[in-house]
VEXMARNU-218626 format. One record per residue (C-alpha): x, y, z; residue number from 1. Coordinates in steps of 0.02 Angstrom, whole numbers. Layout:
BEGIN
     c1     c2     c3 mivex
      X      Y      Z   NUM
...
***
This chain:
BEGIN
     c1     c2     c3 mivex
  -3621   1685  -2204     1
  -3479   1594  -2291     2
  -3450   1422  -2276     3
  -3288   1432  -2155     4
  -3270   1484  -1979     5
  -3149   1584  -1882     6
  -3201   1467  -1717     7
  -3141   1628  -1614     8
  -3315   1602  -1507     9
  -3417   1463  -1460    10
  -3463   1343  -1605    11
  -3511   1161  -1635    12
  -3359   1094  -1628    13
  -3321   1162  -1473    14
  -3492   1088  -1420    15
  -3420    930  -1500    16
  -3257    933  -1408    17
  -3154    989  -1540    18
  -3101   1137  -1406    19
  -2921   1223  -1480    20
  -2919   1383  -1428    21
  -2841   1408  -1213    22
  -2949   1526  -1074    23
  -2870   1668  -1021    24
  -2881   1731   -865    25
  -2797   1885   -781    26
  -2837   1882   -572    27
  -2820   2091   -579    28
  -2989   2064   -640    29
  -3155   2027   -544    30
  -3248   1955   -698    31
  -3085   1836   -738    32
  -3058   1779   -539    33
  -3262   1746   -551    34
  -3235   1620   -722    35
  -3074   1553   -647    36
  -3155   1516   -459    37
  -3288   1418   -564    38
  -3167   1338   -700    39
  -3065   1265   -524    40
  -3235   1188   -471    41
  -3300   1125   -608    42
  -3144   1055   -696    43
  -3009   1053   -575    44
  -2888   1065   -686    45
  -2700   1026   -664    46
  -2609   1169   -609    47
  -2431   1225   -663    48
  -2364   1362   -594    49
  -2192   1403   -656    50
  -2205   1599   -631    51
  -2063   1652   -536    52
  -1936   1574   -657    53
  -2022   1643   -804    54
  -2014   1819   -696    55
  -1806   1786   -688    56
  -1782   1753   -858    57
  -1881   1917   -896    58
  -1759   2007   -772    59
  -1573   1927   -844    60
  -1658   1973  -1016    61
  -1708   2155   -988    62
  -1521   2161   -903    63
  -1407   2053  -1021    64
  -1240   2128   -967    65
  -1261   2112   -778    66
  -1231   1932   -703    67
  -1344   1915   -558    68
  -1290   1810   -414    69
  -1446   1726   -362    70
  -1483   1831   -208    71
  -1489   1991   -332    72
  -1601   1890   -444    73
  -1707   1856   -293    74
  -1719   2024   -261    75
  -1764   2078   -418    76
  -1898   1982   -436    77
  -1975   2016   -280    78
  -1945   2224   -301    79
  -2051   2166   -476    80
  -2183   2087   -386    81
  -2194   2232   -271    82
  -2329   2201   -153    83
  -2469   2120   -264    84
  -2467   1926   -241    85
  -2392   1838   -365    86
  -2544   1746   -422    87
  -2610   1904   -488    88
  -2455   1945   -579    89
  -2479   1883   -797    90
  -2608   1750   -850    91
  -2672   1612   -811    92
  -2703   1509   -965    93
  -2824   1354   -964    94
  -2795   1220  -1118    95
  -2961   1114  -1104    96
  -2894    976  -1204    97
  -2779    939  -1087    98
  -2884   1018   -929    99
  -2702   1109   -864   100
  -2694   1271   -804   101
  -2536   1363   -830   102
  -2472   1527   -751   103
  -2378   1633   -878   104
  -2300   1801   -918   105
  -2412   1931  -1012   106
  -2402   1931  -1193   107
  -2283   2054  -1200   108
  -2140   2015  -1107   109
  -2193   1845  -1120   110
  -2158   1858  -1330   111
  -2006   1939  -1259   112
  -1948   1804  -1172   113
  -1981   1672  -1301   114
  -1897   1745  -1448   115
  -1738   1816  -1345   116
  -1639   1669  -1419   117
  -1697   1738  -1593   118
  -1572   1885  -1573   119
  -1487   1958  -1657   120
  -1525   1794  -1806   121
  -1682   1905  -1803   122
  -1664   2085  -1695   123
  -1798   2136  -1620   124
  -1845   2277  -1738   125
  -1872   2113  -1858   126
  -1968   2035  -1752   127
  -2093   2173  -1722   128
  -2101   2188  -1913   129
  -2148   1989  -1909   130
  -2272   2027  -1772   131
  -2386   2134  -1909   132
  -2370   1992  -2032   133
  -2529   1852  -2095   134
  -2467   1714  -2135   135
  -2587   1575  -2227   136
  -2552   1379  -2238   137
  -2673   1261  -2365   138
  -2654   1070  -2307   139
  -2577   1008  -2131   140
  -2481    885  -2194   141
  -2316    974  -2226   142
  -2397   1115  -2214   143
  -2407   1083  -2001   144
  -2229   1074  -1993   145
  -2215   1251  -2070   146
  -2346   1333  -1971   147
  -2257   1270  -1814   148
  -2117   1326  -1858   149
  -2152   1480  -1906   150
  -2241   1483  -1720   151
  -2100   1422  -1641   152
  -1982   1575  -1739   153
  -2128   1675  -1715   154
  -2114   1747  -1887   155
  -2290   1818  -1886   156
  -2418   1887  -1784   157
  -2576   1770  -1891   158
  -2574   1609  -1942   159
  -2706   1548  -2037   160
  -2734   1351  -2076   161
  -2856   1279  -2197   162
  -2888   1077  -2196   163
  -3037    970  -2191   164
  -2971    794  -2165   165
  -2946    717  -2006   166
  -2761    622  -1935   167
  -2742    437  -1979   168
  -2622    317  -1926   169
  -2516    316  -2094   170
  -2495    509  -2047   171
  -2401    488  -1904   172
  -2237    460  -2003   173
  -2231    647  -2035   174
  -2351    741  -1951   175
  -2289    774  -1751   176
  -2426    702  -1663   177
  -2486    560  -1552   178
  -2595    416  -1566   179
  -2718    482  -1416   180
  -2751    625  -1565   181
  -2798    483  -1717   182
  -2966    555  -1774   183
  -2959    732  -1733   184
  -2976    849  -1871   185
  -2784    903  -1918   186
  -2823   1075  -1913   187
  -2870   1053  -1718   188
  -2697    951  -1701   189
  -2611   1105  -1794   190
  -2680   1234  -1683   191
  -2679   1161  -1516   192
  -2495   1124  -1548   193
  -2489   1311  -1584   194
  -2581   1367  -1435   195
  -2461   1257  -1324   196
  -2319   1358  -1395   197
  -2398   1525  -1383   198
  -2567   1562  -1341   199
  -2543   1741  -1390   200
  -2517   1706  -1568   201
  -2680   1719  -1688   202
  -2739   1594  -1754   203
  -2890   1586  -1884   204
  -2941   1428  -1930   205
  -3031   1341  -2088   206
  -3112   1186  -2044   207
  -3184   1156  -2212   208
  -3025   1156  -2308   209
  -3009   1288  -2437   210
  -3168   1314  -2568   211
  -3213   1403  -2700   212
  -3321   1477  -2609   213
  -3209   1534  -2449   214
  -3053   1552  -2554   215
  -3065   1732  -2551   216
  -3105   1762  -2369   217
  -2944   1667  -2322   218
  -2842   1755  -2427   219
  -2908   1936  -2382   220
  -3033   1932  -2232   221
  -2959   2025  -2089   222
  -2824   2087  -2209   223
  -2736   2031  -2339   224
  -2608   1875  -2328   225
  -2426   1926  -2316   226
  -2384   1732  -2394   227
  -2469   1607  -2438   228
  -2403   1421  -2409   229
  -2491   1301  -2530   230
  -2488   1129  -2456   231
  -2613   1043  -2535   232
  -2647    874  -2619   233
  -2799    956  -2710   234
  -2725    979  -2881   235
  -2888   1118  -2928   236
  -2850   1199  -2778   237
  -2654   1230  -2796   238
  -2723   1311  -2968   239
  -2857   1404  -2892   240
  -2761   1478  -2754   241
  -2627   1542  -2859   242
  -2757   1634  -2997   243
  -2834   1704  -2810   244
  -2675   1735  -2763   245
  -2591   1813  -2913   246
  -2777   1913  -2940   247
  -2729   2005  -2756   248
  -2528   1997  -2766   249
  -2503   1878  -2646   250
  -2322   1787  -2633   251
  -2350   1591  -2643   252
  -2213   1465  -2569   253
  -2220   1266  -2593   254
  -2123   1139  -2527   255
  -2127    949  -2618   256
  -2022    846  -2465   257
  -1926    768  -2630   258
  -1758    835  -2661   259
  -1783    987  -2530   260
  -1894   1083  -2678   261
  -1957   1229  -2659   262
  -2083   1328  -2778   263
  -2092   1527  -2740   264
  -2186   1634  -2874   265
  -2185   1826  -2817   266
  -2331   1883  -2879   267
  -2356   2025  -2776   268
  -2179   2071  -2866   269
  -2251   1991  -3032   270
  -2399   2011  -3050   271
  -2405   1943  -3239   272
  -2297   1793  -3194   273
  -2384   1615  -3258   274
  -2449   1499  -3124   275
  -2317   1363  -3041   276
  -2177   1444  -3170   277
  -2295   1398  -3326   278
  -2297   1211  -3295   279
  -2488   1209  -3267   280
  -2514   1300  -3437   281
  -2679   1199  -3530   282
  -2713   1115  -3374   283
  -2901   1163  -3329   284
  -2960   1209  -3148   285
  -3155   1098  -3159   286
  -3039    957  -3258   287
  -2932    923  -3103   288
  -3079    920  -2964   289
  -3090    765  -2891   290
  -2979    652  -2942   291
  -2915    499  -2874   292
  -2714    494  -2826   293
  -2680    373  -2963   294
  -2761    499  -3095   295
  -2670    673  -3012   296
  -2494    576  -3075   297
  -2472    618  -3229   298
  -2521    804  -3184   299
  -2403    783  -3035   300
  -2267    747  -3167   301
  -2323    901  -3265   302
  -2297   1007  -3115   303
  -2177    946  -3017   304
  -2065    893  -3151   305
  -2024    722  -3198   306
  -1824    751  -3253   307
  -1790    811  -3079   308
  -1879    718  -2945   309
  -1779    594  -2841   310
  -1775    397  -2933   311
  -1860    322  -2764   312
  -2004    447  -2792   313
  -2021    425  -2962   314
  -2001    222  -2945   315
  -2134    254  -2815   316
  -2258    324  -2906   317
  -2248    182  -3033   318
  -2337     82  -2887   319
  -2488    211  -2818   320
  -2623    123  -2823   321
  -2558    -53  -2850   322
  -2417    -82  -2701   323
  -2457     90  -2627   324
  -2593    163  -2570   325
  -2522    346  -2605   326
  -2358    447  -2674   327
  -2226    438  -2511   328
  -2161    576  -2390   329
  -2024    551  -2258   330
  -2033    647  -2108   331
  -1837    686  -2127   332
  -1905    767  -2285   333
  -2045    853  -2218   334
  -1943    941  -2082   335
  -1816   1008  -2212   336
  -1949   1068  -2309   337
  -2025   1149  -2142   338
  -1862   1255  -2096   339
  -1822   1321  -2292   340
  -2001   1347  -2329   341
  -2012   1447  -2143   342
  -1841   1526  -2172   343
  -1892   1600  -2340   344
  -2056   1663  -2281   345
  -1955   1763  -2137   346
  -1857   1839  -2260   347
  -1992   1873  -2371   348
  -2080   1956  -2266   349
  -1914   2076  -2203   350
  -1882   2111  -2375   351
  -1748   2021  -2403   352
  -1773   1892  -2521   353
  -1875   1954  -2677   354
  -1854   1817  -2803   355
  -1964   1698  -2878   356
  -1895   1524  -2942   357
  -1882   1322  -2917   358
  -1747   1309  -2794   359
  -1657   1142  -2719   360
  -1589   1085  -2569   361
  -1531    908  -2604   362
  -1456    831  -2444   363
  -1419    671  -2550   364
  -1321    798  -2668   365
  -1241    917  -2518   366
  -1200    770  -2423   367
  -1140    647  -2527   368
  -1009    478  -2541   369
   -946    561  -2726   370
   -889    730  -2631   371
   -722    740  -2538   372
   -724    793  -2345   373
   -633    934  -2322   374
   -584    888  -2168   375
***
């Protein structure tokens, strides 16, 4: 048995309320209306019950050039529902954390419905494409903002999220949250926000962070990871992910939240190409384990790249471990570095970006008092 868990059954931390994953429940079925008649009893949990409109977006979806007046979109909906009552019509989906119960379209049309607005930025035949792809995220810092929005785009059927520590207060500067969660683990914060999204979308999560020893299981246990997304503070780890990584041809992305940059190394392209664009050259795997911020700096610098981080990062990390307790990240930051590294994972996994490099996007530069407005 390795030392992480999928949590797709029942598991101590369910038994410890650290519940993440929604009931489903489909009335067609006698074994479901059973569960549900008992959940109602036992929990009577809110219930919201937003069907029809759900059914009428379906409807002006499957039709986009006919404008329905709304007594043909009445209808419609009610030739859909043909005689079967509407409660037995899609799911019913039960998020415990919350104890709501929530009547939705099934996963089909209801992925339908929810990407629609993707087209044609993504067409459909795209999106199925994204539907077969694994995507895995190390650290929930940044990395939540990237696996939510690559939920939110849906830009891939699996998401997989590896982090052991739990939300603190200084966290909630970047990491969308609330203070009712302080405490919880962040990879139950990650995918309950997920599930609340879309609770058809796979998710496969790693409550121990990522090991030595369950390294390889993330990467390639129930097929091999499209991308990989390497979040992490752990210094060893960023190394040992990308020798795993690079081993099986695995793409890595990694976003800094200083100066919009963005690492990609396309090792299932290159499969020779040095680690983090040869910056970690000489720098040992068992040296790096387990060091304090202060002592990860001048590595940082190594890797990151002292010459071209911003002047308030590099002033800051003059003052970890004196003034501050750790190196600074901005939320405004974060969620940059959310949409390009989610944008470029898209199009890496459509084939349409194939490059690996060190890439910038600089608001401070874009948008800046020394350029002239054009307008």
């Amino acid at each position: 048995m390795h030392s992480f868990t999928h949590w797709d059954q029942g598991t101590k931390y369910e038994e410890n309320h650290f519940v993440w994953r929604p009931q489903l429940f489909r009335l067609s079925q006698a074994e479901d209306q059973h569960r549900l008649n008992e959940l109602m009893e036992t929990e009577r949990p809110e219930v919201i019950d937003r069907f029809r409109p759900q059914l009428q977006e379906l409807i002006k979806a499957e039709n986009a050039g006919i404008r329905f007046s709304p007594e043909e979109l009445s209808r419609a909906v009610e030739e859909r529902l043909g005689s079967t009552p509407i409660s037995f019509h899609g799911v019913w989906v039960h998020y415990p954390w919350r104890n709501k119960l929530v009547h939705l379209l099934d996963e089909e049309d209801y992925v339908f419905v929810r990407t629609n607005r993707n087209r044609n930025k993504i067409t459909a035949e795209e999106q199925k494409l994204l539907n077969e792809k694994t995507i895995g995220v190390i650290g929930l810092s940044v990395g939540q903002s990237i696996a939510l929005t690559l939920a939110m785009e849906r830009s891939c059927g699996e998401i997989r999220i590896a982090d052991f520590d739990t939300l603190e207060l200084s966290n909630l500067n970047r990491i969308r949250a609330g203070v009712f969660q302080l405490g919880l683990p962040k990879w139950v914060v990650t995918a309950r926000e997920i599930a609340e999204i879309d609770p058809y979308l796979r998710v496969v999560c790693y409550p121990d962070g990522i090991t030595e020893e369950n390294i390889e299981p993330f990467l390639l246990e129930g097929g091999k990871l499209d991308i990989l997304v390497d979040e992490c503070d752990s210094l060893n780890i960023k190394i040992l992910a990308r020798e795993k990584a690079r081993l099986h041809k695995i793409p890595v992305i990694m976003d800094t939240s200083d100066r919009g940059l963005l690492d990609v190394e396309r090792f299932d392209l290159e499969p020779d190409r040095p680690i983090l664009h040869g910056l970690a050259e000489g720098l040992d795997y068992g040296q790096l384990r387990g060091l304090s911020d202060k002592e990860k700096i001048p590595f940082v610098l190594k890797i990151v790249g002292y010459e071209t981080m911003s002047d308030r990062l590099k002033s800051s990390l003059q003052e970890v471990g004196k003034s501050i307790m750790t190196w600074p990240q901005l939320a405004s930051s974060v969620s940059l570095g959310a949409a390009v590294g989610a944008d470029v994972c898209r199009r890496i996994s459509l084939g349409q970006f194939t490059r690996s490099g060190r890439y910038f996007v600089d608001i401070e530069e874009i948008i800046s008092n020394r350029q002239r407005n054009p307008v």
